[in-house]
N, C-alpha and C positions, 0 to 999 in steps of 0.2 A: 463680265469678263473676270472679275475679284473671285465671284462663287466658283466660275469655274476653275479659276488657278487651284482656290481653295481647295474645291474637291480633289481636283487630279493630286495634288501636295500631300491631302489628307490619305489619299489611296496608295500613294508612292512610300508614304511616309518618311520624308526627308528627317535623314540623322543628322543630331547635332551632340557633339562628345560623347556620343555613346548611345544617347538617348533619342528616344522618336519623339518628337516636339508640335510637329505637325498638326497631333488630336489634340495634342493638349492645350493649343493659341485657338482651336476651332472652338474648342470649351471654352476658355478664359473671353473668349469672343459674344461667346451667345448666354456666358449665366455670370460670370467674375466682374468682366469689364464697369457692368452697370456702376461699382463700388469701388471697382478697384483702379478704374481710370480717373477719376477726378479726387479722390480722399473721402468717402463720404462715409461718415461717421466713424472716419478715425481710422477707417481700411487704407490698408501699407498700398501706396500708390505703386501700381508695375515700374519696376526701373530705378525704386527709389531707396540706393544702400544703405542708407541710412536710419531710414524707417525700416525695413527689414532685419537691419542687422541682431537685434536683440530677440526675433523671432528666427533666423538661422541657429541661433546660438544654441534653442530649445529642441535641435532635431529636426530631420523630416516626418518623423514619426507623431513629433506633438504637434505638427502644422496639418498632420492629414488628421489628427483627432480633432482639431477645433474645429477644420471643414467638414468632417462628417459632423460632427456633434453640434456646433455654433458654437460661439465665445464673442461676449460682450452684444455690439448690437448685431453681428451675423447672424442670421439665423440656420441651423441644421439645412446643410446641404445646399446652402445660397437660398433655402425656401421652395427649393425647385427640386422637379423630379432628376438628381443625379444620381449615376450609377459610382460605386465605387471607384472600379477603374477610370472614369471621367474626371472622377475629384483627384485621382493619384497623378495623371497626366497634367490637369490646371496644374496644380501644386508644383510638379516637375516645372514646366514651364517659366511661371512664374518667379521660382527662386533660378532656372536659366540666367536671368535676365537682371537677378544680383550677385551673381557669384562672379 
């Protein structure tokens, strides 16, 4: 039932302030979460203003280069096959969820 809300959400693409957020929790789901749901190795946990705040401060522009590129123990792209537009949606998402 979850996959299929998912899809139909992802296909509707539900706006939130502006933004279609839908692809980007379907991403943050299947390549980010791994890391970014528990803290693991230092990855800003989703939700957590605190821990984010000093990477808000650097732009969206320097958070979309350290996810393409890697930084620290991240590796380029989550390590995984992402497309651009996938990592620009996570990214949206994610800072969602501290602002």
């Amino acid at each position: 039932m979850f996959r299929v809300l998912l899809i139909v959400c992802g296909a509707i693409g539900i706006a939130v302030g502006g933004q279609v957020l839908a692809d980007g929790k379907a991403v943050y789901d299947a390549k980010c979460s791994v890391c970014h749901a528990a803290g693991v190795a230092g990855a800003p946990k989703l939700g957590d203003k605190a821990a984010w705040e000093p990477r808000l401060k650097t732009g969206e522009a320097a958070l979309l280069k350290s996810a393409t590129n890697g930084k620290g123990a991240m590796p380029p792209r989550a390590g995984q096959n992402v497309s651009d537009k996938d990592i620009k949606e996570a990214v949206e998402y994610m800072l969602s969820k501290v602002k």
